[in-house]
gemmi code that builds the backbone of each chain (N, CA, C; Angstrom):
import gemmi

chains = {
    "A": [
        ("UNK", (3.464, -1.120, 25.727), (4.796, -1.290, 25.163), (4.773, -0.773, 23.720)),
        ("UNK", (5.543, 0.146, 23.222), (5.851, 0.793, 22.083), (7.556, 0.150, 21.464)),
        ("UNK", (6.876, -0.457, 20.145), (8.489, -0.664, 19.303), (8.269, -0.333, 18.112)),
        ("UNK", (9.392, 0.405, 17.518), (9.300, 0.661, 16.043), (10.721, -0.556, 15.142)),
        ("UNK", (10.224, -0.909, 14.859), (11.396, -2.406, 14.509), (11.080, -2.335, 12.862)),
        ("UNK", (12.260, -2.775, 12.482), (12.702, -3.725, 11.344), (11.982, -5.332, 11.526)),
        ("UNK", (12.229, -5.625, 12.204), (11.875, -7.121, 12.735), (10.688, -7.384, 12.665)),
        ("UNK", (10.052, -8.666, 11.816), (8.261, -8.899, 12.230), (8.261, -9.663, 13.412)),
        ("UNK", (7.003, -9.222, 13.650), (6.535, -9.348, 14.935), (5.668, -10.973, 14.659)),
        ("UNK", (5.271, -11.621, 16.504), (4.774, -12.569, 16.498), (3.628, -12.252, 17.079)),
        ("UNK", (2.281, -12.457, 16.293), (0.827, -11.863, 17.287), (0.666, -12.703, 18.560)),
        ("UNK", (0.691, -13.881, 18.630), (1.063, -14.669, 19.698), (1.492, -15.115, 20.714)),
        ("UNK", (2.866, -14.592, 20.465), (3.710, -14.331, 21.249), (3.739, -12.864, 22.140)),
        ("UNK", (2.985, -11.819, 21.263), (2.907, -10.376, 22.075), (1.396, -10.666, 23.333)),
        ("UNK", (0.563, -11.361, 22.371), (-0.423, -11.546, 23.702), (-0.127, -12.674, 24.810)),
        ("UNK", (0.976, -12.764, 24.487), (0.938, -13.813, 25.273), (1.552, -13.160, 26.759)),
        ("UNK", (2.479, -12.179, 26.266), (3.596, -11.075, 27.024), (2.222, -10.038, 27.739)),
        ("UNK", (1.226, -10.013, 26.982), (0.499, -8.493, 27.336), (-0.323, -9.176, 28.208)),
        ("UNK", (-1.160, -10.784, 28.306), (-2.351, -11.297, 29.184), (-1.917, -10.871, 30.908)),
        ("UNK", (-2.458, -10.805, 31.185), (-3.438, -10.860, 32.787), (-4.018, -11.302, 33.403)),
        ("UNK", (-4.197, -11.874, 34.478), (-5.413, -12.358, 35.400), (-6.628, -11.099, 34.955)),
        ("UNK", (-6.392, -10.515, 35.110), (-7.706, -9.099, 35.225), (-8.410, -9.008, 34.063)),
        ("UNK", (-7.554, -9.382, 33.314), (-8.277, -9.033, 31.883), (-9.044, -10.545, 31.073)),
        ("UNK", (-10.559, -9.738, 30.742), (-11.361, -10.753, 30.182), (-11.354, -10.779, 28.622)),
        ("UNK", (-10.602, -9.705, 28.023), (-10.632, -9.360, 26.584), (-8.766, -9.015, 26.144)),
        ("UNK", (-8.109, -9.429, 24.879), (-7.772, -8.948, 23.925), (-7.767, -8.808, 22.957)),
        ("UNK", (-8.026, -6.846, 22.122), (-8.602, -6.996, 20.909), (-7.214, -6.642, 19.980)),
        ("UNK", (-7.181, -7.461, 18.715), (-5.846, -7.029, 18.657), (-5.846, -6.690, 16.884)),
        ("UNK", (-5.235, -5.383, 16.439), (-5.617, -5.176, 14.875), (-4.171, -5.040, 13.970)),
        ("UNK", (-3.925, -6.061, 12.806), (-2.784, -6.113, 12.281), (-3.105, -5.768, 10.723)),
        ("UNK", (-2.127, -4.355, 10.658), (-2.497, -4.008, 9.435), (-1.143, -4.788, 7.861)),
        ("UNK", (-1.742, -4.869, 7.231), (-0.760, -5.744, 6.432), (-0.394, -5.438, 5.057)),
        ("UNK", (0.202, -5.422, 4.079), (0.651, -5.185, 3.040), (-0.140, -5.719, 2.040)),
        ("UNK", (-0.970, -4.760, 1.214), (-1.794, -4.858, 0.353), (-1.484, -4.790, -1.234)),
        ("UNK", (-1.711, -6.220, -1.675), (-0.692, -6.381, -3.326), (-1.666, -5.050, -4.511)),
        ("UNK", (-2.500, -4.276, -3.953), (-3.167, -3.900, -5.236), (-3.368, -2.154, -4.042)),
        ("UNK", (-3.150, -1.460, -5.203), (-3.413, -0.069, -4.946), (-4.025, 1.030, -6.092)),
        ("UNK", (-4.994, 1.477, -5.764), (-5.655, 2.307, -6.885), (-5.149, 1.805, -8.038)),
        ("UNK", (-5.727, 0.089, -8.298), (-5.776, -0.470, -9.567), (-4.469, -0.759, -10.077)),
        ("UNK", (-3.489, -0.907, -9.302), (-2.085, -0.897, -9.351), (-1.485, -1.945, -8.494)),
        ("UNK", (-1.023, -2.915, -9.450), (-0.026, -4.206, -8.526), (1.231, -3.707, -7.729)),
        ("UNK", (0.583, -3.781, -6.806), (1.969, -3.549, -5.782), (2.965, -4.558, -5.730)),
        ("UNK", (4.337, -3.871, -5.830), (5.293, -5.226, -5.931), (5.979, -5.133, -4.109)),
        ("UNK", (6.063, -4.177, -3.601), (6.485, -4.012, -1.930), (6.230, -2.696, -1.693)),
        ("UNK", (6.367, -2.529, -0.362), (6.483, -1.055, 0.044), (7.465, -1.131, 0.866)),
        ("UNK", (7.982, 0.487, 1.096), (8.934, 0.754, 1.888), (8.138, 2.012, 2.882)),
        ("UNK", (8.409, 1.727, 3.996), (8.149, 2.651, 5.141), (9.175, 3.257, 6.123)),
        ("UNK", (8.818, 4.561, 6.072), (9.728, 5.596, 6.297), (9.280, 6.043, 7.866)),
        ("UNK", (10.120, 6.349, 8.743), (9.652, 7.404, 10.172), (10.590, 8.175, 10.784)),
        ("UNK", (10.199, 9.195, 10.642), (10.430, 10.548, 11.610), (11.027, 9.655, 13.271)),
        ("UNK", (11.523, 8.917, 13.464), (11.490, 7.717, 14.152), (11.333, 8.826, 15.910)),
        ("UNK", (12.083, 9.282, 16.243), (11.667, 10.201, 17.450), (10.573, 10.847, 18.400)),
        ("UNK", (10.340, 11.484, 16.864), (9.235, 11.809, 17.119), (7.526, 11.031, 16.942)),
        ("UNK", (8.072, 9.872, 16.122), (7.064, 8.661, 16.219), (6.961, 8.143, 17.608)),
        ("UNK", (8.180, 7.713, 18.253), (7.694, 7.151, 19.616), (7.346, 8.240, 20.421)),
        ("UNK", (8.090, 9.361, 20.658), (7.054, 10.068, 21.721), (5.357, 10.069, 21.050)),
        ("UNK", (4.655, 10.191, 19.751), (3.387, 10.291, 19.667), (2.610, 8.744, 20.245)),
        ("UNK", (3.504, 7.839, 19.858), (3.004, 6.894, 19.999), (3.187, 6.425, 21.691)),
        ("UNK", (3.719, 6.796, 22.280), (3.654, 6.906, 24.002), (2.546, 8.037, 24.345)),
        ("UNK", (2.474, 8.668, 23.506), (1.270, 9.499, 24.108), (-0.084, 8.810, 23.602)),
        ("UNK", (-0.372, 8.391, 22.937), (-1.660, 7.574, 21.875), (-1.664, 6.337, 23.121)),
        ("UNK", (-0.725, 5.939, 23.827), (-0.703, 4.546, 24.588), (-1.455, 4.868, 26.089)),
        ("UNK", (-0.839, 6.149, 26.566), (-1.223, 6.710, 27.361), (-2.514, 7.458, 27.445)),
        ("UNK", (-2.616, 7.992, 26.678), (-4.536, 8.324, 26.275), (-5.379, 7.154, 25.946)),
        ("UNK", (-5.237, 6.334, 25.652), (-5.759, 5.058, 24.963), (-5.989, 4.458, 26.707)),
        ("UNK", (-4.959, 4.619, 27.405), (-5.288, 4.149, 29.281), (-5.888, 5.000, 29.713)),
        ("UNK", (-6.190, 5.913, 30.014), (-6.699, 7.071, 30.323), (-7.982, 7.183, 30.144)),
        ("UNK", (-8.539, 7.140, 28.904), (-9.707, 7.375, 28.485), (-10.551, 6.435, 28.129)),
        ("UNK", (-10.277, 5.194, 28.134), (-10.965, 3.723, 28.080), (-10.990, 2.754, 29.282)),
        ("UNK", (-9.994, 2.709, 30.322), (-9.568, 1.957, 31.376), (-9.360, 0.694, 30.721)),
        ("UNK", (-8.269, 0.847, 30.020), (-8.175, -0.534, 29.548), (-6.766, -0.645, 30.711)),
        ("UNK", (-6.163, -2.387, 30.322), (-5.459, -2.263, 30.794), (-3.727, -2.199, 30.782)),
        ("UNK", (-3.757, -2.408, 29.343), (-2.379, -2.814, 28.798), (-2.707, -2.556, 27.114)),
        ("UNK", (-1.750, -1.753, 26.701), (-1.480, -1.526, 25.199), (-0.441, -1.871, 24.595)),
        ("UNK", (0.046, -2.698, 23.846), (0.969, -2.969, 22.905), (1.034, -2.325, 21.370)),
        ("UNK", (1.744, -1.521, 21.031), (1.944, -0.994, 19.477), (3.384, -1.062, 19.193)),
        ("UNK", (3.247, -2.346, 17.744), (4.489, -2.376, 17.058), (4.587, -1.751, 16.021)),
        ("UNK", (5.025, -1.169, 14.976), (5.018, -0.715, 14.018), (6.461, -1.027, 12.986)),
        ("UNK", (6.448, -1.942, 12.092), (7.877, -1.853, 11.490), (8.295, -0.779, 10.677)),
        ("UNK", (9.274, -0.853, 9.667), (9.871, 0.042, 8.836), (10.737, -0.668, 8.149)),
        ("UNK", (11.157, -0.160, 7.124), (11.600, -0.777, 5.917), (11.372, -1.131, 5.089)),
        ("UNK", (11.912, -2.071, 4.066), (11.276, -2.330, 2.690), (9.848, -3.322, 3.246)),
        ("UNK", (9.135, -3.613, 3.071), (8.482, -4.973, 3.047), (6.981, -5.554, 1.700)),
        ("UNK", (7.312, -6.974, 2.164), (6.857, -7.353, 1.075), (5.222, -7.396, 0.913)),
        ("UNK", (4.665, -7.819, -0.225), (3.183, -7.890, 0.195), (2.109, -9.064, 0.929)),
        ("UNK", (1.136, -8.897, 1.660), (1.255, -9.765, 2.401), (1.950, -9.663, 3.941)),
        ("UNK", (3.117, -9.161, 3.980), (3.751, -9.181, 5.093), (3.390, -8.312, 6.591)),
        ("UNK", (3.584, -8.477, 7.376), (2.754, -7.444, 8.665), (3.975, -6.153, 8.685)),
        ("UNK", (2.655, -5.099, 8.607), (3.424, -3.980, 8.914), (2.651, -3.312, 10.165)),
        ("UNK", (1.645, -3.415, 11.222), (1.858, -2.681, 12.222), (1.274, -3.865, 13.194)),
        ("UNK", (0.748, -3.958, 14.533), (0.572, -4.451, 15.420), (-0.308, -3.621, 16.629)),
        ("UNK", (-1.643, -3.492, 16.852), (-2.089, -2.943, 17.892), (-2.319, -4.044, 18.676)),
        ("UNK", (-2.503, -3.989, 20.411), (-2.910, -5.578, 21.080), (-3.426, -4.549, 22.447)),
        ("UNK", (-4.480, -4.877, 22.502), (-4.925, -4.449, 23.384), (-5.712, -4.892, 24.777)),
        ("UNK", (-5.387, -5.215, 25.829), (-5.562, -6.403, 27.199), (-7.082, -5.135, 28.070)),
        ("UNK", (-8.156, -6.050, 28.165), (-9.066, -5.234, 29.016), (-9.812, -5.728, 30.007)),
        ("UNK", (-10.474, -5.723, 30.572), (-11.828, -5.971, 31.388), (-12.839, -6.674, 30.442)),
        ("UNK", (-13.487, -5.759, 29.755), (-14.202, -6.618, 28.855), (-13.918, -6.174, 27.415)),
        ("UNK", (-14.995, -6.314, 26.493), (-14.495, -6.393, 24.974), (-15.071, -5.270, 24.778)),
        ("UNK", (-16.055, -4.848, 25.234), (-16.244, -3.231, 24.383), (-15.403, -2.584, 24.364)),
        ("UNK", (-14.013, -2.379, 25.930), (-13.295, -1.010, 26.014), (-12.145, -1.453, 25.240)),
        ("UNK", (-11.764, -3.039, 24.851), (-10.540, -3.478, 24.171), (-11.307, -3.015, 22.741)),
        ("UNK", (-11.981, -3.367, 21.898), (-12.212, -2.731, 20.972), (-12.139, -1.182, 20.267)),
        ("UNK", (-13.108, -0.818, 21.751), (-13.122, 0.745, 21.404), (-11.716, 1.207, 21.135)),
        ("UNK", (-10.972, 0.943, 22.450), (-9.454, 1.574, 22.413), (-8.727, 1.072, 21.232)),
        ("UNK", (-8.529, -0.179, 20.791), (-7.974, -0.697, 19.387), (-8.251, 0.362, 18.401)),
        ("UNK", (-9.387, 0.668, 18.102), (-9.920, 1.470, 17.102), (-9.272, 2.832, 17.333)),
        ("UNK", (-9.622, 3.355, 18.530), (-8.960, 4.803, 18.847), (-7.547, 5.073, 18.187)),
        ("UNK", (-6.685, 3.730, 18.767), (-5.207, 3.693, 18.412), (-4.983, 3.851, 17.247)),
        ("UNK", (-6.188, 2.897, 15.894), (-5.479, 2.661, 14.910), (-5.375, 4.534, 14.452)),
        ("UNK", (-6.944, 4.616, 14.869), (-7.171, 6.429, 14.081), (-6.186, 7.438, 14.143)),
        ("UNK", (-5.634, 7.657, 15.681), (-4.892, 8.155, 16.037), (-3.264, 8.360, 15.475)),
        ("UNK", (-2.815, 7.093, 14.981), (-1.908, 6.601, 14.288), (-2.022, 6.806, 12.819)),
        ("UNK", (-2.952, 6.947, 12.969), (-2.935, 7.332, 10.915), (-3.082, 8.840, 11.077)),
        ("UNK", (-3.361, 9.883, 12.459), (-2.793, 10.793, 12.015), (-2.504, 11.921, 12.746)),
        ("UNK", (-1.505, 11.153, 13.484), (-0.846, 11.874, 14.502), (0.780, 11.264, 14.491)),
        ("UNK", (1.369, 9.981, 14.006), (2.352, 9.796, 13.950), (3.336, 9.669, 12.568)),
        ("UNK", (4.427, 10.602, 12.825), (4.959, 10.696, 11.429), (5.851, 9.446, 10.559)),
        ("UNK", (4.866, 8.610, 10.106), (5.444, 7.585, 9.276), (4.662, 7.722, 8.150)),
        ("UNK", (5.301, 6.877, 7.256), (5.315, 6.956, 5.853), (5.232, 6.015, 4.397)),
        ("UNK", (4.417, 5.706, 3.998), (4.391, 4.386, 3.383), (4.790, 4.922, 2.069)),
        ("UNK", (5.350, 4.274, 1.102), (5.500, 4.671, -0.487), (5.675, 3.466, -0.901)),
        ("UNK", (5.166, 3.000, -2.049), (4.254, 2.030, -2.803), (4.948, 1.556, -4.172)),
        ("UNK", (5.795, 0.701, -4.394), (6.313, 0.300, -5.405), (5.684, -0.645, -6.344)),
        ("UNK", (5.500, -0.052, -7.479), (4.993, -0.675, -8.716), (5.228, -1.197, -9.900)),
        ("UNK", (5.012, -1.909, -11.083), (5.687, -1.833, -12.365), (5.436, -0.586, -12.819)),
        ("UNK", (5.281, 0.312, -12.161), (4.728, 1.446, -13.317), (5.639, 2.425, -12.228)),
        ("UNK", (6.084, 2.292, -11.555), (6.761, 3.700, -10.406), (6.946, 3.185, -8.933)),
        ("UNK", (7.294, 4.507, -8.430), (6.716, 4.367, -6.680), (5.935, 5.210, -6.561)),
        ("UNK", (5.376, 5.756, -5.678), (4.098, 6.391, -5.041), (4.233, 6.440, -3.872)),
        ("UNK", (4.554, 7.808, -3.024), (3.952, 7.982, -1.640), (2.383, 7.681, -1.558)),
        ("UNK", (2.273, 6.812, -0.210), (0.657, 6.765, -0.288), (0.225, 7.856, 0.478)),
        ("UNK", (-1.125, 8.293, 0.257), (-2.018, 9.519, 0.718), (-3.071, 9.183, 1.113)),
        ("UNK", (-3.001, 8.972, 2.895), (-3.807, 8.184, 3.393), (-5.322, 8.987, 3.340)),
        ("UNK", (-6.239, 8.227, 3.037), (-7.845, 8.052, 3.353), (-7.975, 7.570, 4.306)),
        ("UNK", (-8.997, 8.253, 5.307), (-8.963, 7.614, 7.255), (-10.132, 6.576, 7.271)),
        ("UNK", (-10.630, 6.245, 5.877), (-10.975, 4.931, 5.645), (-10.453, 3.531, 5.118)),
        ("UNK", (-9.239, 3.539, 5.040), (-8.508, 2.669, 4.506), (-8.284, 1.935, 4.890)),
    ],
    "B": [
        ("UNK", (38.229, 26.056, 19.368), (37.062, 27.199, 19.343), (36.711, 27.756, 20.309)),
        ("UNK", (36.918, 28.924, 21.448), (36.835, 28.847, 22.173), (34.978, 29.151, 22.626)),
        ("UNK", (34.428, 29.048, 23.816), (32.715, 29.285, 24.090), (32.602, 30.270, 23.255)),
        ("UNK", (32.991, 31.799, 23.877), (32.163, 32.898, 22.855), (31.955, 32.952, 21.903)),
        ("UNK", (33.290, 32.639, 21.008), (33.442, 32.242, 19.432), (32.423, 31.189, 19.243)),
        ("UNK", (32.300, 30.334, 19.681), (31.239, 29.287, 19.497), (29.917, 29.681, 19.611)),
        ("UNK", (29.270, 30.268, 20.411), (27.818, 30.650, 21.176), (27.859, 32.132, 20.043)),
        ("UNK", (28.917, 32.559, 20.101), (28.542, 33.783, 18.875), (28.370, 32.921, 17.351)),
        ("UNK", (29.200, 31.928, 16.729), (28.587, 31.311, 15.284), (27.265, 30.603, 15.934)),
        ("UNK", (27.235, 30.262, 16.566), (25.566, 29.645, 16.936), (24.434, 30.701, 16.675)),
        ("UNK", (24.562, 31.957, 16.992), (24.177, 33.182, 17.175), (23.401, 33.369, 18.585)),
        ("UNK", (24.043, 33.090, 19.551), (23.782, 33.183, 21.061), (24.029, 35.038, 21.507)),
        ("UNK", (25.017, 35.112, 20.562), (25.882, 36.518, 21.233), (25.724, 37.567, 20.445)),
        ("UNK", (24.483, 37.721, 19.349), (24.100, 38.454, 18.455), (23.213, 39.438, 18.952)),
        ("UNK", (22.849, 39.416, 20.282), (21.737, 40.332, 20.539), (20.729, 40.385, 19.972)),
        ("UNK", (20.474, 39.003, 19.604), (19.226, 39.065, 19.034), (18.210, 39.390, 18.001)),
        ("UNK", (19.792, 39.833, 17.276), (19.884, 40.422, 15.481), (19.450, 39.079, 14.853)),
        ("UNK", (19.353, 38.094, 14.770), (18.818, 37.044, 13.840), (18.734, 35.728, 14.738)),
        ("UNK", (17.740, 34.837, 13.777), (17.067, 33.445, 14.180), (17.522, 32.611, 13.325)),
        ("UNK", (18.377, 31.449, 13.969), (18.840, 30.449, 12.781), (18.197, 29.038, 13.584)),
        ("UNK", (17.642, 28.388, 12.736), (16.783, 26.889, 12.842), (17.379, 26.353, 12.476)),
        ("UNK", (17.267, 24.469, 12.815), (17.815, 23.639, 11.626), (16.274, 22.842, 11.302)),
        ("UNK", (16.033, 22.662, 10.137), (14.944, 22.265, 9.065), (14.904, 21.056, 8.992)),
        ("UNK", (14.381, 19.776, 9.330), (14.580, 18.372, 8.501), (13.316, 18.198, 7.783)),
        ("UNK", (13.725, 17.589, 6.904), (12.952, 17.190, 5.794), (12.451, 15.636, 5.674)),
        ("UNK", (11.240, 14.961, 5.792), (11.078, 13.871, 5.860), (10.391, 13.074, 4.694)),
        ("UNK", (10.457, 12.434, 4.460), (9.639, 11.094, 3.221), (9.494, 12.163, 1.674)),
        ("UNK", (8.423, 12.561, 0.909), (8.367, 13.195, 0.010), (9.373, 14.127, -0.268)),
        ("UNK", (9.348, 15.073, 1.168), (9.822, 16.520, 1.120), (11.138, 16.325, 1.602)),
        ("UNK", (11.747, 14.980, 1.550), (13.263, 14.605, 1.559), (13.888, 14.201, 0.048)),
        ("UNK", (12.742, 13.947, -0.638), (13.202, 13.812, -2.229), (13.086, 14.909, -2.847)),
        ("UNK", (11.885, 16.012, -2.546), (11.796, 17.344, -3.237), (13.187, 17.882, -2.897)),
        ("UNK", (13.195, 17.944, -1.970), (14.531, 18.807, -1.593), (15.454, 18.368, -2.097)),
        ("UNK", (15.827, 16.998, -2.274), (17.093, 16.407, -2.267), (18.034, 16.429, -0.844)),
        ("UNK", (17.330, 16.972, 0.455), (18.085, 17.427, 1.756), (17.338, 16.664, 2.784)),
        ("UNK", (18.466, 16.161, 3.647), (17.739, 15.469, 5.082), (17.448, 16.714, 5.882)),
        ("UNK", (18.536, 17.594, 5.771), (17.920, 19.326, 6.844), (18.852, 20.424, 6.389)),
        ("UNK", (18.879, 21.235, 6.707), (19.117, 22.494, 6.185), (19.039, 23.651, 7.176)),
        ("UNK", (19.685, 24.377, 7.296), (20.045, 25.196, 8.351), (19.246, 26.801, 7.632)),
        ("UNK", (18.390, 27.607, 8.887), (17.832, 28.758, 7.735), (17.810, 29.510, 8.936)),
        ("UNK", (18.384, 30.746, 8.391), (18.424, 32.103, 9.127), (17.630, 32.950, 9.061)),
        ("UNK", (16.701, 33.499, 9.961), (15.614, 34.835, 9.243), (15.609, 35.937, 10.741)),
        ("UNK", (14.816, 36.196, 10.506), (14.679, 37.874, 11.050), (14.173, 37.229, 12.633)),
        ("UNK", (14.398, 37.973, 13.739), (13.871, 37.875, 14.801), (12.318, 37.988, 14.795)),
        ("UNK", (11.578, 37.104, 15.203), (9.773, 37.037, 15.672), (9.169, 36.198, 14.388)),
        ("UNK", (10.008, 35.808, 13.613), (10.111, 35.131, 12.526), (8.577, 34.054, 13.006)),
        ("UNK", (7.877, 33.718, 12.023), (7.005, 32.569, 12.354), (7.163, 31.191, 11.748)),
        ("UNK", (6.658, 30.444, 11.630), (6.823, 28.825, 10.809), (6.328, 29.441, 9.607)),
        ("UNK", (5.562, 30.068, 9.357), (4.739, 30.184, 7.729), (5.640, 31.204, 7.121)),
        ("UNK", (7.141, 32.004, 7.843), (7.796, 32.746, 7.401), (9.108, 32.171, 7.000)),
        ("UNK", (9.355, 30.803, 7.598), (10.079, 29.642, 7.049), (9.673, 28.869, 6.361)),
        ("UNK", (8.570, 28.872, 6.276), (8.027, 27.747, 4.914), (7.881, 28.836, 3.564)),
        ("UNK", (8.050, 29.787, 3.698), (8.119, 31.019, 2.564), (9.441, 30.794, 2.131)),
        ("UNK", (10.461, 30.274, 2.773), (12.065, 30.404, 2.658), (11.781, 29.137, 1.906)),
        ("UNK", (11.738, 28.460, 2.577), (11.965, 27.338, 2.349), (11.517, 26.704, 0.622)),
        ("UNK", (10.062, 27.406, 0.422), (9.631, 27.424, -0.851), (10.350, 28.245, -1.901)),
        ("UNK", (11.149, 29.244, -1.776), (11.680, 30.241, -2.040), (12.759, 29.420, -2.380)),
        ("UNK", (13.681, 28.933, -1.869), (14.762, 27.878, -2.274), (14.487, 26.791, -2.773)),
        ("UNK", (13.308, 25.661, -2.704), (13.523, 24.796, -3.540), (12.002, 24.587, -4.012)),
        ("UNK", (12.085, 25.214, -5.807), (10.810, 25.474, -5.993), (9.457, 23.924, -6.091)),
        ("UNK", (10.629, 22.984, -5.951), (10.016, 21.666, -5.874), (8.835, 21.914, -4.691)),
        ("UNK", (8.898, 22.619, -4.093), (8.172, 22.526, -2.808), (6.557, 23.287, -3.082)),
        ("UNK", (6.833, 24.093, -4.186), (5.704, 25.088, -4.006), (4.081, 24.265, -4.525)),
        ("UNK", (4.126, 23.285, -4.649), (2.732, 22.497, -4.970), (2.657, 21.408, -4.022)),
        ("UNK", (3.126, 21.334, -3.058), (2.749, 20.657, -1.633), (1.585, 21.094, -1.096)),
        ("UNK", (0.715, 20.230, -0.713), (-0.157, 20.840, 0.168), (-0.064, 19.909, 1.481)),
        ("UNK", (-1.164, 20.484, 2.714), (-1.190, 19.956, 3.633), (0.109, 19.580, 4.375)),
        ("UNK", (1.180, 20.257, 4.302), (2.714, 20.415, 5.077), (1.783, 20.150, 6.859)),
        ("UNK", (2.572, 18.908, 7.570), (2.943, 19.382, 8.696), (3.912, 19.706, 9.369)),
        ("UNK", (4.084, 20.199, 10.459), (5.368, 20.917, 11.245), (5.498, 20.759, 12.366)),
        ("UNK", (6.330, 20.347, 12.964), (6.865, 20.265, 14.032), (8.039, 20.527, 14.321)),
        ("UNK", (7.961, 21.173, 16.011), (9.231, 21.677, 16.848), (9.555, 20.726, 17.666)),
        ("UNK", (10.517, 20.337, 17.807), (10.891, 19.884, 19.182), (10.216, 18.536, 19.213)),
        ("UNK", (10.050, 17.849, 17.773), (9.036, 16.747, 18.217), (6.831, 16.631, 18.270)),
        ("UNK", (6.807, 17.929, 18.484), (5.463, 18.415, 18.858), (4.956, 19.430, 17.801)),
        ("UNK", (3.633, 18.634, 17.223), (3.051, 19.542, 16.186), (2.746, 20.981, 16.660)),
        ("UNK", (3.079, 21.928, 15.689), (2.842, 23.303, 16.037), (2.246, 23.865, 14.827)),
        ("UNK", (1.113, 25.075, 14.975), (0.738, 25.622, 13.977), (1.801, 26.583, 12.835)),
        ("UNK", (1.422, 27.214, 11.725), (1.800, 27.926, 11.018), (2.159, 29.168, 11.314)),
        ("UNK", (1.482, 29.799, 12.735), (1.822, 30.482, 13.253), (2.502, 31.149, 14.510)),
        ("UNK", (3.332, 29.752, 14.893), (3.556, 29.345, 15.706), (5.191, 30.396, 15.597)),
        ("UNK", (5.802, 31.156, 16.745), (6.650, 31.386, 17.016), (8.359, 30.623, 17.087)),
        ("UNK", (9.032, 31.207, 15.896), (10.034, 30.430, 16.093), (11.470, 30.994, 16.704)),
        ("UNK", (12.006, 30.294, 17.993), (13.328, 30.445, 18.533), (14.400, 29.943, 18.515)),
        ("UNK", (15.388, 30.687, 18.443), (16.572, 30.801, 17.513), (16.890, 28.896, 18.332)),
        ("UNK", (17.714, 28.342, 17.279), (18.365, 27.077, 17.269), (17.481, 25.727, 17.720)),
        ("UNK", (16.021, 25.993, 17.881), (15.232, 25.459, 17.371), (15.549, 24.141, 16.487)),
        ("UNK", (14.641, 22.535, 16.350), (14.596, 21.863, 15.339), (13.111, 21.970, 14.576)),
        ("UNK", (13.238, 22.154, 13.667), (11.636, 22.364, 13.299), (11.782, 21.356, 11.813)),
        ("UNK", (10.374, 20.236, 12.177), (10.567, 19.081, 10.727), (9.519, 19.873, 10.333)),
        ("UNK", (9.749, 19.526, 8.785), (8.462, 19.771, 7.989), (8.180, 18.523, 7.224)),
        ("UNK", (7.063, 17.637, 7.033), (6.719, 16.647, 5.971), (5.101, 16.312, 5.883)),
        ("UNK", (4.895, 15.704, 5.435), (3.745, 15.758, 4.562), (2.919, 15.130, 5.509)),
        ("UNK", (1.463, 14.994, 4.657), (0.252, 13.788, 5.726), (1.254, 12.858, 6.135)),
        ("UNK", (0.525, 12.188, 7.348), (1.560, 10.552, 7.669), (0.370, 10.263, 6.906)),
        ("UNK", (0.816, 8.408, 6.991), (0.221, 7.403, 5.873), (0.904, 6.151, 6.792)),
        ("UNK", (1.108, 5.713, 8.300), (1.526, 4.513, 8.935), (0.271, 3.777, 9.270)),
        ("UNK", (0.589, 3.022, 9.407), (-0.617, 1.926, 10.527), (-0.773, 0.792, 9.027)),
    ],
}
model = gemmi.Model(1)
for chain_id, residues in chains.items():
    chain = gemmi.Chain(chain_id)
    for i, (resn, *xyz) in enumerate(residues, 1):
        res = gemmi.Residue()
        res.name, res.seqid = resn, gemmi.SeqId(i, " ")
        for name, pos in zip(("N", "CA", "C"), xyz):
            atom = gemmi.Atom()
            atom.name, atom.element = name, gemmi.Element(name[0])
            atom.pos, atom.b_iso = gemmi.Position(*pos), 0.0
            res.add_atom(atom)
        chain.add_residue(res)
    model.add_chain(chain)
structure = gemmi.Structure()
structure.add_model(model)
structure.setup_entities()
């Protein structure tokens, strides 16, 4: 299941929607709003998307992510809009067999997503805003 | 308006005398510009790196960008990628989601 929302999400409530009899694992990775940036107090960010063309990448990332792991169920939320720090801005959840292929695939997703789908974070400060310029270690 | 008149300002009925795209512009390269998209006409066999020449060419905000990506239709395409007439082709920067 792919949503790009305004709305925060409930981690809880999505695994609760994604469980299975079949499945012995969900690995699930929530990325979140970070108050400090290259030494810089973040006061919120706002996130931007190509929104179209975000969900077709992100139906394809869901679909390779099944494909190439045998997992069995993928969930990716992703919001947009202003948000605060602290606050959840994406949602991977991933339902498997066991925990290596829910992991592996979690991980695949996040990579994949940092850079294959066109969204956009920019970084509000006392000192400015700032598009951020992602590092695929971050 | 009637079709021909229409399919001819589209440039359907040009024989193929020119290529007109529409351009959107996303996150950074929606503030450089000051434009959500922009409509650009060029020469038939025209490529993406022959619209990003235009494109730099009109708004010089653009010319210290690096790492531009592009996409048609939704689907990343190279720099040298062939462009056909009425086409959507985005251009914007690294993503930075997750």
């Amino acid at each position: 299941m792919i949503r790009i929302t305004r709305e925060d999400f409930s981690v809880d409530e999505t695994i609760r929607k994604l469980r299975t009899d079949e499945m012995g694992a969900v690995a699930t990775f929530v990325g979140v709003v970070r108050g400090e940036s290259k030494g810089r107090k973040v006061d919120h960010i706002e996130v931007h998307v190509y929104e179209e063309m975000a969900m077709k990448q992100l139906q394809a990332i869901e679909k390779r992510a099944i494909e190439k792991f045998g997992v069995k169920s993928v969930t990716i939320i992703h919001r947009i809009g202003s948000l605060n720090v602290s606050e959840n801005i994406m949602l991977i959840a991933v339902g498997a067999g066991h925990r290596r292929e829910a992991f592996d695939a979690c991980r695949y997703i996040l990579e994949q997503i940092k850079r294959m789908v066109p969204i956009w974070k920019k970084e509000y400060t006392p000192d400015g805003s700032y598009w951020v310029e992602e590092k695929h270690d971050d | 308006m009637g079709l021909s008149r229409r399919l001819f300002r589209e440039g359907l009925l040009t024989g193929g005398s020119r290529l007109k795209v529409r351009v959107r512009f996303f996150a950074l390269y929606e503030e450089l510009t000051g434009r959500d998209e922009e409509e650009y006409v060029l020469k038939p066999g025209s490529k993406v790196e022959d619209l990003i020449d235009l494109v730099v060419e009109k708004h010089e905000s653009m010319k210290d960008v690096t790492g531009m990506l592009v996409a048609i239709n939704n689907s990343f395409v190279k720099y040298d990628a062939s462009l056909k007439d009425l086409e959507d082709v985005a251009l914007f920067p690294p993503v930075s989601g997750g």
